[in-house]
N, C-alpha and C positions, 0 to 999 in steps of 0.2 A: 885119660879122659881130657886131659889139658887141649890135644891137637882137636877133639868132636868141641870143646867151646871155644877154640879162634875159630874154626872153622863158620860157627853160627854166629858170629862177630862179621865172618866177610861172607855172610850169605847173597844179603844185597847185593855186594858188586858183582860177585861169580855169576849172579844170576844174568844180574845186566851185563856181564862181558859174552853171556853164551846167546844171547837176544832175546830175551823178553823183555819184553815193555819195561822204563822204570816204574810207572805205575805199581805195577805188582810187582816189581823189584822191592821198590822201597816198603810194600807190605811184607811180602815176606823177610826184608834184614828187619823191620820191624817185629815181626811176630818170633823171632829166634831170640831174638834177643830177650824178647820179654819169658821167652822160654829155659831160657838160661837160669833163672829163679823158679820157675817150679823145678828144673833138675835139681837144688840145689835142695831143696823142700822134700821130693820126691826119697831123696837119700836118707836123710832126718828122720821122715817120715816111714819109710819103710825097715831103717832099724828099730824104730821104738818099736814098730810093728814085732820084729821078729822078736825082739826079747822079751815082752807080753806076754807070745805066743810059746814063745819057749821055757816058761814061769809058769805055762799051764792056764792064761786067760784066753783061751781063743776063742770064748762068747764074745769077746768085746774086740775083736775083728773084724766081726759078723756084722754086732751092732755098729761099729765105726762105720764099716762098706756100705749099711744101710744109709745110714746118716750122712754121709756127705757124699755119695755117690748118688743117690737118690733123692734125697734133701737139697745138698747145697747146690752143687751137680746143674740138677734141672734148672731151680729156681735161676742160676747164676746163669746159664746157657738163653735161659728165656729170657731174662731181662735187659743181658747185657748185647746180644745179637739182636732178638727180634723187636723186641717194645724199645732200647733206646738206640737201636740202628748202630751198634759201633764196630761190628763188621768183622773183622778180622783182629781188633784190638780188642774187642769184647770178648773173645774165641781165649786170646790168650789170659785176660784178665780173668777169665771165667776160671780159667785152670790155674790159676796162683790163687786166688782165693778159695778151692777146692783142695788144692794140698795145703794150704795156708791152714786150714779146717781140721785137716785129717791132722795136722801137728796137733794142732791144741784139745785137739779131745782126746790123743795119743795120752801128752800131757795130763791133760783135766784126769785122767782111766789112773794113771801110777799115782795120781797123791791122790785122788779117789781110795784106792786099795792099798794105800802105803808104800809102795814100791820104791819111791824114790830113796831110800838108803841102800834099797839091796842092789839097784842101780847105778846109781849115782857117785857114791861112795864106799872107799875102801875096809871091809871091815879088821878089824884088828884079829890076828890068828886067820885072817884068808887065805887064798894062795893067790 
């Protein structure tokens, strides 16, 4: 995975050395980059997912997917593209705050249901 994030590190110039504008050069090394942080979230985010699911909670999948997919999601896509104009930085901010989301109610779900020991920590006579 290391070579796809230098990769989105020299998005901008690959871009502008094949010809397009820097204009939209410099948006998209812009928006990679800022995408670099939801991959990073996205991972987090999708093992707490799995191990939830593999515990046997997968109501709170469901609910999570409502809730920040539909919930945060919209709200975040609406505000930060259309009402404050921020365009392509708004796009990607929208999507860190969206798995930023999906972590912590991942979070909030295990110490909700207790989880975090059987999780988190080793128990004694495990394997």
């Amino acid at each position: 995975m290391l070579p796809m994030y230098m990769l989105q590190f020299a998005a901008g110039g690959i871009m502008y050395r094949l010809g397009v504008p820097w204009d939209n050069a410099a948006d998209v090394r812009d928006y990679c980059r800022m995408m670099l942080v939801t991959a990073v979230l996205i991972a987090v985010s999708s093992h707490l997912e799995s191990v939830c699911v593999n515990l046997g909670y997968t109501k709170c999948a469901t609910f999570n997917s409502f809730i920040t997919g539909l919930g945060v999601d919209v709200a975040c896509t609406y505000f930060f593209i259309f009402s404050w104009g921020w365009g392509i930085h708004g796009a990607a901010l929208a999507q860190i705050v969206v798995q930023l989301s999906r972590t912590l109610v991942w979070v909030a779900m295990i110490y909700y249901f207790g989880l975090s020991r059987k999780i988190f920590f080793v128990l004694v006579g495990g394997e």
